[in-house]
N, C-alpha and C positions, 0 to 999 in steps of 0.2 A: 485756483479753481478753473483757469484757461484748460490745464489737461485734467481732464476728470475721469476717476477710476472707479468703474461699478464694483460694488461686491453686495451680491446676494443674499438677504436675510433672511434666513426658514425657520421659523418656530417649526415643531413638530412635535404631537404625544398620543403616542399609540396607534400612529397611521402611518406604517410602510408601504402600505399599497399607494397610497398617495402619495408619496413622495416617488416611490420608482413610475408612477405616471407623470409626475410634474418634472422630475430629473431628465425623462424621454424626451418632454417639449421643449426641453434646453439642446437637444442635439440638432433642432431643426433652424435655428436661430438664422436670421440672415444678417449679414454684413459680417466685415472684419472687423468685430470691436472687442476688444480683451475685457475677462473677465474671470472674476471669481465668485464663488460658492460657498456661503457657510449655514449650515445646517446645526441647529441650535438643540437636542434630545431634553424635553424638558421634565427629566424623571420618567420614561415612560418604563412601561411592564413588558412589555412588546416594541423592542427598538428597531431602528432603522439603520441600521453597520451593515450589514449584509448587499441588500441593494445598495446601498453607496457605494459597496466596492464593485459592483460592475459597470459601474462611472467612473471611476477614481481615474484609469487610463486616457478618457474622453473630455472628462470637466476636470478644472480645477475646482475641488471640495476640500472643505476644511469642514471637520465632524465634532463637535463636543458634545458630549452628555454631562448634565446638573442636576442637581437637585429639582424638583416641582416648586417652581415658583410663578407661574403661569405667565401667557402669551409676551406682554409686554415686557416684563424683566427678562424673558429669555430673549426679545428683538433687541435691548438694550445690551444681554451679555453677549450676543456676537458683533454687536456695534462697536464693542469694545475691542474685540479678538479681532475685528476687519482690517484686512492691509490699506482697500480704498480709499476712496474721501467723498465718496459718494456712494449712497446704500439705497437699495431697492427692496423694497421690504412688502413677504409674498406670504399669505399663507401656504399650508398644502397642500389645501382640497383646489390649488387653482394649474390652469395651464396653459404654457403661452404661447398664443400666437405666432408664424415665422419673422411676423417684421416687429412686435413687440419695441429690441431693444433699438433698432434701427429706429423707428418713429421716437422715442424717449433720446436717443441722441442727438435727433436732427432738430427736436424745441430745442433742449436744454444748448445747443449751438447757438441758437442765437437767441436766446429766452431765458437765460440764467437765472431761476430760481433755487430759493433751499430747501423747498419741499414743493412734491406735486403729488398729485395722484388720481388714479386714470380709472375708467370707466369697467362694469363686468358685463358679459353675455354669456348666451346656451350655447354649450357646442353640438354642433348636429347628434352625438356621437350622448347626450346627457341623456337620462332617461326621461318622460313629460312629465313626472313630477319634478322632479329640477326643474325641467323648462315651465313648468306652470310656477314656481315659486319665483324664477328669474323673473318674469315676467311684474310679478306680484312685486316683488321687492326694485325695480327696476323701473317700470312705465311712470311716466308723467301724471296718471289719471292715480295712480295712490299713493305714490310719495312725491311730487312734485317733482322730480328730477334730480333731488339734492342727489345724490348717490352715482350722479353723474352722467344724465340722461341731457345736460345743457352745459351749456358751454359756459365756465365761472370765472373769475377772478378774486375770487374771494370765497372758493371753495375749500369744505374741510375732507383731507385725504380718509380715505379709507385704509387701515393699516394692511385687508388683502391684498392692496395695491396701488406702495406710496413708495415714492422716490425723498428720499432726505439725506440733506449735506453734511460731513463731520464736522463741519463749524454750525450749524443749528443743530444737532443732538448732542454735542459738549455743550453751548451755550444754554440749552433747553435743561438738560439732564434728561433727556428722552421719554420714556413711555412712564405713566405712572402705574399703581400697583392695581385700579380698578379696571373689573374687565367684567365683560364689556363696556365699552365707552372710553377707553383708554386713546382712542386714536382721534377724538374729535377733541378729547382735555389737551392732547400735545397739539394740535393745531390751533385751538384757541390761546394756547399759551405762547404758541409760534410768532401768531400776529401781534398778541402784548407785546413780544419780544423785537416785533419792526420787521419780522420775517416776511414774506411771502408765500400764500399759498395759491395755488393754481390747477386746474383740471387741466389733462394733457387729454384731450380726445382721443385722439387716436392710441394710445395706448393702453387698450384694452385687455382685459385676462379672461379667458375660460373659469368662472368660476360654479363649482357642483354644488355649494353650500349643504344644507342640511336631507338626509336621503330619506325623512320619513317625515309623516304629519306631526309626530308629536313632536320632533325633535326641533321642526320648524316652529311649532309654538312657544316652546320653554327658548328658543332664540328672541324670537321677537318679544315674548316678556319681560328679559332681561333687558331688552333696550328702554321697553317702556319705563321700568325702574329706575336707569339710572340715568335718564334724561333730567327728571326734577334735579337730582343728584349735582347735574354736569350745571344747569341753571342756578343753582345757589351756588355752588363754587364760581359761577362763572355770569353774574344777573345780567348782563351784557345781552347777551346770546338769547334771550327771552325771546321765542315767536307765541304767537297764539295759533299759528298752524300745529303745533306738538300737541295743542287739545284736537284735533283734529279725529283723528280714529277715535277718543273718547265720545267725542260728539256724537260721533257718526252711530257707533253701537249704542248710545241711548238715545238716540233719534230713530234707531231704526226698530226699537221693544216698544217706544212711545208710538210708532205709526202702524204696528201689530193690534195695542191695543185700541188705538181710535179707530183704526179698519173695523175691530168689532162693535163696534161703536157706530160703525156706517158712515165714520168718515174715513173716506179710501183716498184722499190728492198725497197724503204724504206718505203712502206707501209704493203710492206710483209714481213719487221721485225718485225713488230708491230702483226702482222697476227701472226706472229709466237710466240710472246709473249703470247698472248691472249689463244692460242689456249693453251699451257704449261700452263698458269692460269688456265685456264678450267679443265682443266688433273688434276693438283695437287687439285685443288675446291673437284673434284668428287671421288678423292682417298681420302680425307680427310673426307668430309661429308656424300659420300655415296648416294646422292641425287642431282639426273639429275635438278634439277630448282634451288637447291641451287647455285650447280657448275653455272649454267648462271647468277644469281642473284650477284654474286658473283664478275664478269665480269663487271655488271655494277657499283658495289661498289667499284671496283678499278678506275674506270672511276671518281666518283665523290669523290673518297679521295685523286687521283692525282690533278683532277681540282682545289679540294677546299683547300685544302693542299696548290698546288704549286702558284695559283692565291693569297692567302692569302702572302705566301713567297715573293712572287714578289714585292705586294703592301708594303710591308710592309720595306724590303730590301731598296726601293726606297726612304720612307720617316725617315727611319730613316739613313740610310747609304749616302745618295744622299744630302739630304735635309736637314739633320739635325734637323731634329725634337724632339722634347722632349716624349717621350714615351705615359708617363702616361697622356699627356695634347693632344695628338695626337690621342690616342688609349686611351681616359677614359673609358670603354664598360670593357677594359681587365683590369682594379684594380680597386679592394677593397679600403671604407676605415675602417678603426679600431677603433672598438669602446669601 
């Protein structure tokens, strides 16, 4: 592991435009550090061969297409096909910065870990609803920074953008088949395992995530769902911060109703909150519509977030339900 060989792992399904933007911010790369490219086609209807070949001269890319077997089995099937021993592992809605692999090679220099995973931001260049959902998903004031807003040691990567070694993804067996949530289950599995995980600050990604409201909800649902999920496989990992956006949305129908009621102090917490969102929105972005836009994206990553949490809490904690047979929509199968 003294000489370490990146190689690139890209899920991808039904986004070539994505990929021929993220394949672009591989040409701007600084330093001389060798590298390769595998691009993973996971069943899609709409492939990406095409733009690959107008890289193919510039990048070293390795292309397979498979079967649909979603995000994580296809990060695992090119983990496999990788010449490296060390994988970086990107969605494709992401885009990297110039010093990217240069700051990931100057820790892992003297910082050897077998998994890392680094921080996302708005590129100037994202539209404000991106930049208001970054923000949303991103700022300290609603998710606490887990997602890489603070400096961890005992951080869980995010699979848009994780570094992991061929001796902890052999030794792991990699991604499992639920997804979402596939990338905090191999990290808590990493540490059982004696691994290390770690935030790398400085290496950040350009990431667009989702380009509309709805699609941003039925995202953040899905995590709410299969966090109770991730917590029974995993009792360990138990916070009472994950009741948190549940709280918050029936604390904030309960201070609707007492307002009419004429009592108004708990709705002017909330007041108070919103307005510090707003403040730290517009120190951040810089832009009056973003900072509002911003506001409403905390609105719909608490609701959908905590409503998914709640649902899901009940059926598997309550009811006992069987996960994968309850919630088939959130696994994969393996093919």
């Amino acid at each position: 592991m003294n000489n370490l060989k990146y190689s690139f792992i890209i899920p991808v399904y039904n986004r070539p435009d994505e990929i021929d933007e993220l394949l672009h911010s591989f040409l701007g790369l600084e330093g001389d550090i060798p590298f390769e490219i595998v691009i993973v086609e996971d069943g899609s209807s709409i492939d990406c061969k095409t733009v690959i070949d107008k890289y193919t001269s510039n990048l070293d890319i390795s292309y397979y297409y498979k079967a649909n077997s979603g995000p994580g089995d296809s990060r695992n099937y090119g983990m496999k096909k990788a010449k490296g021993n060390y994988f970086i592992i990107l969605d494709s809605d992401c885009l990297l910065p110039k010093s990217y692999l240069v700051s990931v090679s100057e820790f892992l220099s003297t910082n050897l870990v077998d998994c890392y995973g680094g921080p996302d931001a708005a590129h100037a260049s994202f539209s404000d609803l991106q930049k208001a959902i970054n923000f949303s998903m991103t700022s300290f004031i609603t998710t606490g920074g887990i997602r890489g807003g603070k400096d961890s040691t005992s951080f869980q990567p995010r699979s848009f953008n994780m570094g992991l070694s061929k001796k902890a993804f052999e030794h792991s067996g990699g991604f499992g088949t639920i997804h979402p949530g596939e990338d905090p289950d191999l990290s808590i599995r990493l540490n059982r395992l004696g691994y290390k995980t770690v935030l790398i600050q400085n290496a950040y990604v350009y990431h667009k995530r989702r380009i509309s409201w709805n699609k941003f909800y039925q995202q953040v649902y899905k995590f709410g769902l299969v966090r109770p999920i991730l917590n029974k496989w995993h009792p360990q990992t138990k916070k009472l911060t994950y009741w948190f956006p549940t709280f918050f949305i029936l604390g904030l129908v309960i201070a609707f109703v007492l307002f009419l009621l004429n009592f108004k102090y708990g709705l002017y917490l909330y007041a108070v909150y919103f307005i510090l969102a707003f403040i730290m929105a517009l120190i951040q972005t810089k832009n009056i519509k973003v900072a509002f836009q911003s506001l409403y994206a905390i609105c719909i990553q608490f609701y959908g977030y905590g409503s998914g949490f709640l649902k899901s809490t009940v059926a598997i904690n309550m009811l006992n339900k069987d996960p994968e047979l309850h919630f088939p929509k959130l696994f994969f199968k393996n093919v």
